[in-house]
C-alpha positions as protocol buffer text, in pm:
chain_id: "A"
residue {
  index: 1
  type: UNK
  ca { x: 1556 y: -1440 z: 588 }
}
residue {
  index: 2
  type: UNK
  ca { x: 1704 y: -1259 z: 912 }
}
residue {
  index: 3
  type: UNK
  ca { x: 1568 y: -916 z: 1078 }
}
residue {
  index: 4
  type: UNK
  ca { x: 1916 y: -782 z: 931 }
}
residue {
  index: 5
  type: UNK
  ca { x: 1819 y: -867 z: 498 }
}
residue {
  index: 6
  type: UNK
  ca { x: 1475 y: -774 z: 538 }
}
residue {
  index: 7
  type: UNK
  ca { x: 1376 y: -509 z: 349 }
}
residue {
  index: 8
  type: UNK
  ca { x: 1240 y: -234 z: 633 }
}
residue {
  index: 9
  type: UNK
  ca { x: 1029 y: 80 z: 546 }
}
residue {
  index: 10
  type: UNK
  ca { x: 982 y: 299 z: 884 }
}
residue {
  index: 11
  type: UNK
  ca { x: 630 y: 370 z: 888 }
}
residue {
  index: 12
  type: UNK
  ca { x: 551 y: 601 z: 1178 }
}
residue {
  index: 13
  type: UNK
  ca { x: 648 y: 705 z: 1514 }
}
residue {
  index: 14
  type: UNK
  ca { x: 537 y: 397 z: 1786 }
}
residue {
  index: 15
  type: UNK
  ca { x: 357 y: 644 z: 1988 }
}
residue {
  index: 16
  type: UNK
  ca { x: 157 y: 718 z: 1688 }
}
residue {
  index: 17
  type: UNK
  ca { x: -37 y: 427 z: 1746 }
}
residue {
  index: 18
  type: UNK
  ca { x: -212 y: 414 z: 2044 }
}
residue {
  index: 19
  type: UNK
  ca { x: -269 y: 90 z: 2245 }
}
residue {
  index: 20
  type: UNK
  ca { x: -523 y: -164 z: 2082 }
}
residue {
  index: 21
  type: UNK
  ca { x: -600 y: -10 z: 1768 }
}
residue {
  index: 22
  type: UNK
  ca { x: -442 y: 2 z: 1429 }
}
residue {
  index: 23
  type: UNK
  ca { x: -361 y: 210 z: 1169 }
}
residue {
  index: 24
  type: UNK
  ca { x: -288 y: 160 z: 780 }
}
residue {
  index: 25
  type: UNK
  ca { x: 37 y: 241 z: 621 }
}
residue {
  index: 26
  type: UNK
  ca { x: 126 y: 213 z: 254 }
}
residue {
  index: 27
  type: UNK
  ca { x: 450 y: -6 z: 205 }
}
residue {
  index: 28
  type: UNK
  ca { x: 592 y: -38 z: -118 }
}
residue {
  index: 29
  type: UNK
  ca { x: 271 y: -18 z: -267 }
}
residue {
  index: 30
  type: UNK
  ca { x: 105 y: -221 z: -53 }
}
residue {
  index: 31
  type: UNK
  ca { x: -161 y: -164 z: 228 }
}
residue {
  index: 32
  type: UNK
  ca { x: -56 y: -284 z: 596 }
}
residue {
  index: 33
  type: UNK
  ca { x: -252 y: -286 z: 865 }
}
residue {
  index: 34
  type: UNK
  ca { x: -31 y: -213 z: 1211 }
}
residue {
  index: 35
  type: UNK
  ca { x: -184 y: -279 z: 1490 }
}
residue {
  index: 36
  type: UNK
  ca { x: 16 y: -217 z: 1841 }
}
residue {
  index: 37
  type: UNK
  ca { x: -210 y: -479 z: 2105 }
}
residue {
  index: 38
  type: UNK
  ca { x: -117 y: -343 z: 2475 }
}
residue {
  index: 39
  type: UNK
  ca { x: -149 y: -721 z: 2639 }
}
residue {
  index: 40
  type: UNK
  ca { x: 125 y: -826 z: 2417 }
}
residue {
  index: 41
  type: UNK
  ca { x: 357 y: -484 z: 2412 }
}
residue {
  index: 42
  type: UNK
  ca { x: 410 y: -607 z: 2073 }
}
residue {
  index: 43
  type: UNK
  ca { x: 314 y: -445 z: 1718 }
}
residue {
  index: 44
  type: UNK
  ca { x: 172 y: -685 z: 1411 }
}
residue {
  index: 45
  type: UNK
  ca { x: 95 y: -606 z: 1090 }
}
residue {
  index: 46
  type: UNK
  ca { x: -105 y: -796 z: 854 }
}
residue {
  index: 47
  type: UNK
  ca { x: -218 y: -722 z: 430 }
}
residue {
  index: 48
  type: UNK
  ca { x: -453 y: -419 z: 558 }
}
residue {
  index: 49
  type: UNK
  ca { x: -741 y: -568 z: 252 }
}
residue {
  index: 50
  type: UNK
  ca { x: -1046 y: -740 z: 365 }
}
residue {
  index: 51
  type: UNK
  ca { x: -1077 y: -1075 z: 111 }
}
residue {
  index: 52
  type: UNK
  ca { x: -1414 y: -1073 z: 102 }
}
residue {
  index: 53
  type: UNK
  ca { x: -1494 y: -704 z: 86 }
}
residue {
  index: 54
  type: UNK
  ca { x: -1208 y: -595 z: -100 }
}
residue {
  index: 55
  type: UNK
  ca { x: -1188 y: -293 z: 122 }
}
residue {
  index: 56
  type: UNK
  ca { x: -893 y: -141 z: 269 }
}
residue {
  index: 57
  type: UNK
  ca { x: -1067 y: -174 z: 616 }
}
residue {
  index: 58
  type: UNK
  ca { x: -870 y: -423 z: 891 }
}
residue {
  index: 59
  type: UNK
  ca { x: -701 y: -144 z: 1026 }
}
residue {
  index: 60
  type: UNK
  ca { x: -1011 y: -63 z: 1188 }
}
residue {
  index: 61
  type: UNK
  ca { x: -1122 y: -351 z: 1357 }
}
residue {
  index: 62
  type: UNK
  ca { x: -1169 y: -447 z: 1687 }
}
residue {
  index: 63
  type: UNK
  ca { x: -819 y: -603 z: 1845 }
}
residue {
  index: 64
  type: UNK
  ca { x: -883 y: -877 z: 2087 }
}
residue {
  index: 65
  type: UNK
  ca { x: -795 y: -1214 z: 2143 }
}
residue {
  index: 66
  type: UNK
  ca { x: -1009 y: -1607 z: 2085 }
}
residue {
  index: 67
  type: UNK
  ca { x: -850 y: -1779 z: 2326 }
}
residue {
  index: 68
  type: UNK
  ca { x: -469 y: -1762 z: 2309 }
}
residue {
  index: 69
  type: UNK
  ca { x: -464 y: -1597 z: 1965 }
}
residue {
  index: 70
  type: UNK
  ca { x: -472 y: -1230 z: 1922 }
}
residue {
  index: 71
  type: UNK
  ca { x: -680 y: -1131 z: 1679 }
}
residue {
  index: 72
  type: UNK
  ca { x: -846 y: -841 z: 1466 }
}
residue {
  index: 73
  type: UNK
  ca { x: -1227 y: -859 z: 1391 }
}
residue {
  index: 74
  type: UNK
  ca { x: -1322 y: -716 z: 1030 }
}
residue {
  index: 75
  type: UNK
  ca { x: -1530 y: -412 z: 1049 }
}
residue {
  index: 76
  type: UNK
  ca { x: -1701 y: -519 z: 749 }
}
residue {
  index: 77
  type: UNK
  ca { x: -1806 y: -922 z: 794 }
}
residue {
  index: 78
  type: UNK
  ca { x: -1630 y: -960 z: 1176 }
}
residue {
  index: 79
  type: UNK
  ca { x: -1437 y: -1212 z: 1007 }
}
residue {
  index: 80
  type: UNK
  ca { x: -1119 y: -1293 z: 1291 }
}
residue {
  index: 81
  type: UNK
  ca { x: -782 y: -1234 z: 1175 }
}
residue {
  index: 82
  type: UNK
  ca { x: -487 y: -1379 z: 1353 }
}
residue {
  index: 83
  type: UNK
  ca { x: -242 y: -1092 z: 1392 }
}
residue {
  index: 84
  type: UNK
  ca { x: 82 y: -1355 z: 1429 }
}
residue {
  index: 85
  type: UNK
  ca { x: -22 y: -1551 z: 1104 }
}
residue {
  index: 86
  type: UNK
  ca { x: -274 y: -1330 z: 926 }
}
residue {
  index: 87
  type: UNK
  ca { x: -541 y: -1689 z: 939 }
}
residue {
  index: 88
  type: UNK
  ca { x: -883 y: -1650 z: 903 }
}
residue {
  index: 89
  type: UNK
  ca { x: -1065 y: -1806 z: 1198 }
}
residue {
  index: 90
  type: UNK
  ca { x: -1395 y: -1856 z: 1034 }
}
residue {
  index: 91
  type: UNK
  ca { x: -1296 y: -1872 z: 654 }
}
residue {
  index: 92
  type: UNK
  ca { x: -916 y: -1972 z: 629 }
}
residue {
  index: 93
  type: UNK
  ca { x: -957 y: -1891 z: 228 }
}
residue {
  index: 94
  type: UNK
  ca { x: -933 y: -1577 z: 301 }
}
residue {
  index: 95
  type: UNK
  ca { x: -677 y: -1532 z: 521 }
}
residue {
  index: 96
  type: UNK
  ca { x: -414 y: -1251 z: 454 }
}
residue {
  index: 97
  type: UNK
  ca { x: -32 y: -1239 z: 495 }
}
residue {
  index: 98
  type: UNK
  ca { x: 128 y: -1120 z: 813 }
}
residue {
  index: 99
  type: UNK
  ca { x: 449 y: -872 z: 807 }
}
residue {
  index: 100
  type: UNK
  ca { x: 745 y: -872 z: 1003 }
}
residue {
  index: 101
  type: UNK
  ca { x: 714 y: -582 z: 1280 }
}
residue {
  index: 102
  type: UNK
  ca { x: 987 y: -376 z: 1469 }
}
residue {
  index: 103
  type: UNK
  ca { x: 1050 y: -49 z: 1641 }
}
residue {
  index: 104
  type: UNK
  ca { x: 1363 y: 82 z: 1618 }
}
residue {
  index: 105
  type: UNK
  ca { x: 1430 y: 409 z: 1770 }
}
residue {
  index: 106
  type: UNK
  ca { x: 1118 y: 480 z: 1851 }
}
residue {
  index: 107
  type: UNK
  ca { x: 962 y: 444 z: 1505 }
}
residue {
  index: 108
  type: UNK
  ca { x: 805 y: 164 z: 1336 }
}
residue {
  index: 109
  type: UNK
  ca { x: 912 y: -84 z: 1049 }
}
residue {
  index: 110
  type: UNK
  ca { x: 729 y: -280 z: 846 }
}
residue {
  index: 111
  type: UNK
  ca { x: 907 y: -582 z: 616 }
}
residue {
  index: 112
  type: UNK
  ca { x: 684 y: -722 z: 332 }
}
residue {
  index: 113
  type: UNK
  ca { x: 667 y: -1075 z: 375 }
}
């Protein structure tokens, strides 16, 4: 699929979210976790869930990086979430999916993948 047949919901306004943190969004039903990470002037979104929780609770982690992958720590069990992939450092059975991310016009969108 291209950036033009994705399906896009606009979420919020980009300034809404303010550097390193997140916020959570529901999209088509779904939670998403949006996170906008200032190093990489780049928004992700990931499944917004914690696996092993079951908690609607990634949106408020802690947005850093291991090395070269930018990541979001869990509130809940500090699991590591890669924002690009939606892996699971420590416990790759429970990683979550990762969305397709854009601004456009100043808002963002959010594609289920």
């Amino acid at each position: 699929m291209t950036a033009e047949t994705l399906h896009w919901t606009a979420v919020c306004a980009a300034s809404d979210i303010l550097p390193d943190t997140g916020v959570c969004a529901l999209v088509d039903g779904v939670h998403v976790a949006i996170f906008n990470v200032a190093g990489a002037q780049q928004f992700f979104a990931i499944d917004n869930v914690d696996p092993k929780s079951r908690a609607s609770v990634l949106s408020r982690g802690l947005v850093g990086s291991l090395g070269e992958r930018i990541v979001v720590a869990s509130p809940l069990y500090k699991n590591h979430f890669d924002l690009r992939s939606g892996e699971c450092l420590e416990a790759p059975e429970h990683s979550v999916r990762a969305h397709a991310v854009r601004v456009h016009e100043g808002r963002v969108h959010v594609a289920l993948s």
